[in-house]
DRENDO-789675 format. One line per 5 residues: their letters; for each residue z, x, y of C-alpha. Coordinates in Angstrom, 3 decimals. Example, Ala and Ser with C-alpha at 12.3 -4.5 7.8 and 13.67 -1.06 7.14 Angstrom:
2
as	7.800 12.300 -4.500 ~ 7.140 13.670 -1.060
//
This chain:
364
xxxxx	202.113 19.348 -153.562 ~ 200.778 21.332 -150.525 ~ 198.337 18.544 -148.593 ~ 196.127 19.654 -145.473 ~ 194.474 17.349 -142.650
xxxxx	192.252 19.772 -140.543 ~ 191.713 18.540 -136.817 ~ 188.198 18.647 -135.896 ~ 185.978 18.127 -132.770 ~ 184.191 19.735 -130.002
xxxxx	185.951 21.826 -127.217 ~ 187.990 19.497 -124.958 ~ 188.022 16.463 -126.930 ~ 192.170 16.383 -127.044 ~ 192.477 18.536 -130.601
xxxxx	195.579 20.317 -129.387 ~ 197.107 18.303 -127.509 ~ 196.958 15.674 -130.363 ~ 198.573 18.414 -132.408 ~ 200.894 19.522 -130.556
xxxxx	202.478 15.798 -130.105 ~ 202.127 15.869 -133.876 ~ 203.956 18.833 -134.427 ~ 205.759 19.826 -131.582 ~ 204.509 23.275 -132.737
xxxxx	203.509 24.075 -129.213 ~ 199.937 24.858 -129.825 ~ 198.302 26.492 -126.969 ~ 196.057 23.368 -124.931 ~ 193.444 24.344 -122.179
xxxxx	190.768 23.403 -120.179 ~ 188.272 25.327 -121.782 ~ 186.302 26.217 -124.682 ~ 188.060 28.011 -127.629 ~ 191.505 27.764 -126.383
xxxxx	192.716 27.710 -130.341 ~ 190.703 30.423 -132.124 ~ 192.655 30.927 -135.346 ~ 194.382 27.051 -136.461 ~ 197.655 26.570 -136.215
xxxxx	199.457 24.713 -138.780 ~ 202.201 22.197 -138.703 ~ 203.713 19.680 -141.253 ~ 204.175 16.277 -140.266 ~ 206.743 13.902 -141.772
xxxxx	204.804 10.655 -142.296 ~ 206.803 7.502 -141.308 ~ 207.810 5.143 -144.268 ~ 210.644 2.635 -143.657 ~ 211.309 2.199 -146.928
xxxxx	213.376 5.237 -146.847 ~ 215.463 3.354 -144.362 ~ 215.727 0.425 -146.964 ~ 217.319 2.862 -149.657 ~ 219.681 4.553 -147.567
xxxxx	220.704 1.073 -146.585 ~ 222.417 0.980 -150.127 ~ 222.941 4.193 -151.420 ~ 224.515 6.859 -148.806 ~ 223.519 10.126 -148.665
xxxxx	223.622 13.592 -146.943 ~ 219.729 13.595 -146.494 ~ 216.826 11.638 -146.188 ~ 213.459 13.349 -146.559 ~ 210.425 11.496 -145.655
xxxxx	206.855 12.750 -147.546 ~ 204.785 15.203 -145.403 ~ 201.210 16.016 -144.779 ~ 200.307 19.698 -143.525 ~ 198.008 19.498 -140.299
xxxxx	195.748 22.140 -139.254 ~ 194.471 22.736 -136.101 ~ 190.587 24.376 -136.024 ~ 189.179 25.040 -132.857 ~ 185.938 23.164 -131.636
xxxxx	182.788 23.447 -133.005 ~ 179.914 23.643 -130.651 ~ 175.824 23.070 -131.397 ~ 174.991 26.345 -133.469 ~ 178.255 26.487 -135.096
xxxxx	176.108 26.921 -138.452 ~ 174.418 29.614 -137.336 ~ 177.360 31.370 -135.889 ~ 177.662 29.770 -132.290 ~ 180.958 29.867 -130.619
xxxxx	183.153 31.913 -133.311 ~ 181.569 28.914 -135.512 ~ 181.373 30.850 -139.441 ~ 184.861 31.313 -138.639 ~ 185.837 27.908 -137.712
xxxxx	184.098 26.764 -140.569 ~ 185.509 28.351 -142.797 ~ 188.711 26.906 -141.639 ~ 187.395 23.654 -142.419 ~ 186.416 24.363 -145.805
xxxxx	189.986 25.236 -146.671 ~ 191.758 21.440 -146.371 ~ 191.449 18.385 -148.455 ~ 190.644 15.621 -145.625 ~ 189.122 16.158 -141.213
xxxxx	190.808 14.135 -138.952 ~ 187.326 14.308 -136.497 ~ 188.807 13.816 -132.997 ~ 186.364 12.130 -130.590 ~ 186.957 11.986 -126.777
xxxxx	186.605 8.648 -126.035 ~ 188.087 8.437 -121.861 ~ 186.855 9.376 -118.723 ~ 187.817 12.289 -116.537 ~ 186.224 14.467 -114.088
xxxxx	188.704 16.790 -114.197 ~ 188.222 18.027 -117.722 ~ 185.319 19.934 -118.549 ~ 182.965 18.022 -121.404 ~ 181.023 21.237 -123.221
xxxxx	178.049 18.455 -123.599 ~ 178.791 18.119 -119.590 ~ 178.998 13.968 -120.574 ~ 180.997 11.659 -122.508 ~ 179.041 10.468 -125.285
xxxxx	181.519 10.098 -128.350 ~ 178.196 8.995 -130.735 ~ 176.041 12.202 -130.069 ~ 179.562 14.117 -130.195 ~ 179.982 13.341 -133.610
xxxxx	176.321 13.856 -134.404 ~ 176.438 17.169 -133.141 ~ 179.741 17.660 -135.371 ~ 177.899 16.306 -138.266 ~ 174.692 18.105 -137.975
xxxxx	176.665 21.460 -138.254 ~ 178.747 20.723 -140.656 ~ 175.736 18.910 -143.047 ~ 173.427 22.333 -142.275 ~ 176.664 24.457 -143.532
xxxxx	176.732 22.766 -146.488 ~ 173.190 22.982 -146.680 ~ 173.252 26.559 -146.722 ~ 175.996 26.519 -149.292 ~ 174.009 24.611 -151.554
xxxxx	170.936 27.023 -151.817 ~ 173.040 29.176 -152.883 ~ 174.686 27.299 -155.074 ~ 171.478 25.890 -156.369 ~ 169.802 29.043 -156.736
xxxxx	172.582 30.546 -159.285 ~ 172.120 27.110 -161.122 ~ 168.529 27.787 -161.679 ~ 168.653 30.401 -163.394 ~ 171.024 29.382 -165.918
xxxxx	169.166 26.333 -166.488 ~ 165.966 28.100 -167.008 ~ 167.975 30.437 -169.585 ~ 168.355 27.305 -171.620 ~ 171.808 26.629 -170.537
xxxxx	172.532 22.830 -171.168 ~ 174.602 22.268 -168.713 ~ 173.709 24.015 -165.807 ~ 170.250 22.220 -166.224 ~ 172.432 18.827 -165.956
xxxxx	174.178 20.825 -163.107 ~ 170.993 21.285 -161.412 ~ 169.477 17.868 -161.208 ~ 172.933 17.055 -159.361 ~ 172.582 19.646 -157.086
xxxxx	168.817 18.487 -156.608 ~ 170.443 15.007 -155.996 ~ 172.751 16.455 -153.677 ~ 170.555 18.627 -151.912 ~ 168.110 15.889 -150.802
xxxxx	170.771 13.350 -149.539 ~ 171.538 16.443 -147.354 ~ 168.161 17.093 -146.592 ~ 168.277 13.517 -144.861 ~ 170.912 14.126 -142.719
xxxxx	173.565 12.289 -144.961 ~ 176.686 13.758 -146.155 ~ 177.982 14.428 -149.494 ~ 180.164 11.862 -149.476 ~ 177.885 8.984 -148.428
xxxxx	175.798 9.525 -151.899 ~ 176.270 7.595 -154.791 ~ 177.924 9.136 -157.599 ~ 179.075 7.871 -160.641 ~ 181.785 9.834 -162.996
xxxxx	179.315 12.817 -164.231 ~ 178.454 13.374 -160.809 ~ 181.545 13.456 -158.744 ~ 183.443 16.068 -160.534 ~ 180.462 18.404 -159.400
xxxxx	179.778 16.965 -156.153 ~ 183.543 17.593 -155.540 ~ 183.551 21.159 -157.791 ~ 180.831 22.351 -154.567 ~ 183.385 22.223 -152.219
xxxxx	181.279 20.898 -149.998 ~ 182.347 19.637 -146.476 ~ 180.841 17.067 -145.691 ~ 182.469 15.400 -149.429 ~ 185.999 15.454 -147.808
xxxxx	187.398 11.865 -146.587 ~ 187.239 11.787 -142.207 ~ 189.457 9.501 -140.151 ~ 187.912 9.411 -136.900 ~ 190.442 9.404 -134.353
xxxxx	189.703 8.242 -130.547 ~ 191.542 10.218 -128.002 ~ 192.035 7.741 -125.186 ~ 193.438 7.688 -121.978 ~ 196.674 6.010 -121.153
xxxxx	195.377 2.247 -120.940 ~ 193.081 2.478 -123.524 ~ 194.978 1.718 -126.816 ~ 193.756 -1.889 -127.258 ~ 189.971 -0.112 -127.082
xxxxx	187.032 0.556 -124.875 ~ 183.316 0.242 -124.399 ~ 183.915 4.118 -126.358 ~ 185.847 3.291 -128.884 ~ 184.263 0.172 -129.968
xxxxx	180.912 2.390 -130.988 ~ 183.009 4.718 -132.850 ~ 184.374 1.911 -134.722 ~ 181.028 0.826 -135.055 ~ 179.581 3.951 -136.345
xxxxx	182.468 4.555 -138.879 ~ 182.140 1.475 -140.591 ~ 178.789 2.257 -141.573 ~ 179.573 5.267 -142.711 ~ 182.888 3.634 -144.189
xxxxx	185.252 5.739 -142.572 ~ 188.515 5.096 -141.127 ~ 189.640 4.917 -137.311 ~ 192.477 5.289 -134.744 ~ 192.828 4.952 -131.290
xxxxx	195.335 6.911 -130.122 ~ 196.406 8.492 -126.090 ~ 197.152 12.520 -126.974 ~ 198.396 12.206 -122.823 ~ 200.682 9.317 -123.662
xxxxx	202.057 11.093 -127.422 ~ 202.512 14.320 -125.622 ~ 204.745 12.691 -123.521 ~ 206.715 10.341 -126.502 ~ 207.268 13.289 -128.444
xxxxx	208.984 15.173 -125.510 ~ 211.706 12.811 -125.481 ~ 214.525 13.176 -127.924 ~ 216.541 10.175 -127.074 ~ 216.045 7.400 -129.240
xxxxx	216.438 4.811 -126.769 ~ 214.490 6.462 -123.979 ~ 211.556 6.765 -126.693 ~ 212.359 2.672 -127.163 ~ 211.898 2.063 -124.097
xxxxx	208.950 4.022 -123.268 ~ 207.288 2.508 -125.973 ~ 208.271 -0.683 -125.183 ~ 207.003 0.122 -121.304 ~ 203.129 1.419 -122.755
xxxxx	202.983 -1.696 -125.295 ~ 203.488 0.329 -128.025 ~ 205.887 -1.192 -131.563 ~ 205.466 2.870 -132.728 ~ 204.066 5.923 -131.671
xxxxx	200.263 6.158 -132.385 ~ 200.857 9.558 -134.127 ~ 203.430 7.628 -136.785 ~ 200.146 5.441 -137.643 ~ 197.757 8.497 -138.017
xxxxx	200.048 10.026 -139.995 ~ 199.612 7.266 -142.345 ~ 196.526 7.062 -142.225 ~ 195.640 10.831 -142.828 ~ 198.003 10.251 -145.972
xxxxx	196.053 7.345 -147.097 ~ 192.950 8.952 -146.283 ~ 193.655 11.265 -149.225 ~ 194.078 8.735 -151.556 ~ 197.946 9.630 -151.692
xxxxx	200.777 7.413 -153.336 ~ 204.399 7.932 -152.441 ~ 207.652 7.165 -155.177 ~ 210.936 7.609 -154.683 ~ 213.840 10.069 -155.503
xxxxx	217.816 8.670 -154.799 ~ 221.111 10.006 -155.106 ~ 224.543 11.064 -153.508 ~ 222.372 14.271 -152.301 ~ 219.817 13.333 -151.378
xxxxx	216.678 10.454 -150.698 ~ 213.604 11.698 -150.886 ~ 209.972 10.657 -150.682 ~ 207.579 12.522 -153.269 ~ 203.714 12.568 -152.825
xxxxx	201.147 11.707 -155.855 ~ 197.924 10.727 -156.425 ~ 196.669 7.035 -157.203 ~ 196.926 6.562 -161.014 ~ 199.455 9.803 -161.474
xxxxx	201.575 8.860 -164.897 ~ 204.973 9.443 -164.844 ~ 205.143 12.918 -166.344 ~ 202.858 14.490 -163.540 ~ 205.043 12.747 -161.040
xxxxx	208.346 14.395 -162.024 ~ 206.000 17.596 -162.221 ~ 205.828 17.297 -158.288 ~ 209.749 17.868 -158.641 ~ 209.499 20.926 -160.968
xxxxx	207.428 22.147 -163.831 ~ 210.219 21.960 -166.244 ~ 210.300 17.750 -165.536 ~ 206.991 17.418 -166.529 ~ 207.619 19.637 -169.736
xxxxx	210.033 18.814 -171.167 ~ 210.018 14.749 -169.716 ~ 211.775 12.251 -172.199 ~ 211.456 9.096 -170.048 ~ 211.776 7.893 -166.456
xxxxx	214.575 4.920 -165.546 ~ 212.526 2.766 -162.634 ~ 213.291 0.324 -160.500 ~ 211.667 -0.763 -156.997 ~ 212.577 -1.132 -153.237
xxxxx	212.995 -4.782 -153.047 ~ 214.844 -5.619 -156.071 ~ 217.310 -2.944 -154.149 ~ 217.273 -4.713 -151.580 ~ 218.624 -7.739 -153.662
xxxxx	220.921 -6.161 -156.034 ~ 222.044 -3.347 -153.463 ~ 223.033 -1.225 -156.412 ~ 221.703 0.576 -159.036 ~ 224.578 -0.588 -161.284
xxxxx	223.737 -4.187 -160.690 ~ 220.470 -3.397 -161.277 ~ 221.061 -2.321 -164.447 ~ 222.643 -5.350 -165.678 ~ 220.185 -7.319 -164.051
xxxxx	217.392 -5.914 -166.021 ~ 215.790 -4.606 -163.028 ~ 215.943 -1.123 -164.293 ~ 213.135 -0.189 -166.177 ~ 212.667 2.665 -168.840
xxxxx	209.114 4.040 -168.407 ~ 207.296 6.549 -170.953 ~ 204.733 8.792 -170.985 ~ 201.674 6.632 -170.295 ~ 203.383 4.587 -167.585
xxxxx	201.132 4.957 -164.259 ~ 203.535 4.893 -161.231 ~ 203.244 2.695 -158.513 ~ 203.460 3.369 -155.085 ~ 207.030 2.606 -154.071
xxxxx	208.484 2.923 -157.305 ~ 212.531 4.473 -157.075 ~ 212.605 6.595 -160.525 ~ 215.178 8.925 -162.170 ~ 213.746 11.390 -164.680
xxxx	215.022 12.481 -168.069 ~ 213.658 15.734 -169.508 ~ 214.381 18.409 -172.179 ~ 214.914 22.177 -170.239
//
């Protein structure tokens, strides 16, 4: 299951920087506009310490934690909709992943140039969401206009299609995004089918400086903004995870942590959170090979989960033998489990739950 998180913001705001603490891809990061032209792309392991918790009992050569692919699209300026700043192409970009982690610079520092010349983190992501709502805007005529015709053909559906659209078009019209409308189940497998921006899930995340984790006067309207617009947020330093991901000693890393009042890196938390974000659940793979995190979606039954594995599991799947974390964690085996009762034999219908620890049977 390929997953991508596109980085988003103006020029300046901390995009690279974030990404390349992220990543360690080594992204190029500059003081000036357009530094990253074409997005570089890097996949993140996203901390779970459960994995920790079933390697605790069953050894292993490997332990594989889920991932999320992050992209890394240059900024966006005022015009990008019409084509300012490289901004079709940058759009495009954006189009391509499944969730925008909108990076707002939310610190103070005269030595790095602001393209708005000020720090103003509310008209910054204005300015990001008026381009991005007048893209899709422009998408939708289109989209609209191919609609109309059908319906006035006679076609049935495209004339249910249509008033959708109309629907859709007018909560644009008002400056809203697709996903702040209210749509019930006919209306959000279209909304979605548009591939509209401005429908994708955004975790705004505050680029601070290096005593700014607990919040400031910044990040306190950003939190303030994306609760009415019920998005997520997350303050983290890009200066301060730049330098935590440089160092490759575990204890130095403890004790840098421990001397910036951080439990964790603020990257381990967005990475979380970006997973979240896409409405992601995680189960549970274990053996003498390997332990292994897999990635579904909320409600996934058990067949599409062992399709994550392999086509053929989903096939040709019999059953799936489940048991979770913390009865592991009490009967440290899977043999005791067994004659505990605590391993559970799962058919077709059974939704999986996030943490579940399953073993599939299938026909080849």
């Amino acid at each position: 299951m390929s997953l991508q998180a596109g980085i988003v913001g103006l020029p300046n705001v901390g995009k690279s920087t974030l990404f390349n603490a992220l990543t360690s891809a080594g992204a190029d990061s500059a003081n000036y506009p357009f530094c990253t032209i074409e997005p570089n792309t890097g996949v993140v392991p996203v901390p779970d310490p459960r994995l920790d918790r079933i390697h605790k009992h069953i050894p292993t050569d490997r332990v594989l934690p889920a991932v999320v692919e992050i992209l890394d699209i240059a900024g966006l300026v005022r015009g990008a909709s019409q084509g300012e700043g490289l901004g079709n192409q940058f759009l495009g970009h954006i189009r391509s992943v499944d969730a925008i982690l909108h990076v707002v610079r939310c610190f103070d520092d005269a030595d790095i140039t602001h393209v708005e010349d000020t720090v103003d983190p509310i008209r910054d992501i204005e300015t990001i969401d008026t381009e991005l709502i007048l893209a899709d805007m422009a998408s939708m005529d289109k989209r609209r206009e191919r609609v109309r015709k059908l319906a006035r053909a006679g076609d049935k559906d495209a004339k249910v299609t249509l008033a959708i659209f109309d629907k859709l078009g007018a909560l644009l019209d008002s400056g809203k995004p697709a996903r702040a409308g209210d749509w019930d189940e006919q209306e959000l497998p279209v909304v979605m089918g548009a591939q509209l921006i401005t429908a994708k899930p955004v975790l705004f995340v505050c680029n601070v400086d290096e005593d700014g984790y607990e919040g400031n006067d910044y990040t306190k309207l950003v939190s303030a903004h994306a609760e009415s617009v019920n998005a997520g947020v997350v303050i983290i330093s890009g200066r301060v995870e730049s330098e935590i991901s440089e160092l490759e000693d575990p204890e130095e890393r403890e004790e840098f942590l421990k001397d910036v009042g951080l439990e964790e890196p603020g990257l381990a938390i967005l990475a979380r959170e970006a997973y979240a974000l896409l409405g992601l659940r995680t189960y549970f793979t274990a053996g003498k090979k390997e332990i292994r995190a897999w990635t579904i979606h909320e409600g996934d039954k058990a067949p599409a989960a062992a399709g994550v594995i392999h086509g053929d599991f989903e096939r040709g799947f019999i059953r799936a033998e489940v048991y979770s974390v913390d009865d592991l964690d009490e009967y440290h085996n899977e043999a005791a489990l067994k004659s505990a009762g605590k391993l559970r034999v799962e058919g077709k219908e059974y939704v999986v739950q996030d943490g579940d620890v399953m073993h599939f049977r299938f026909n080849v």
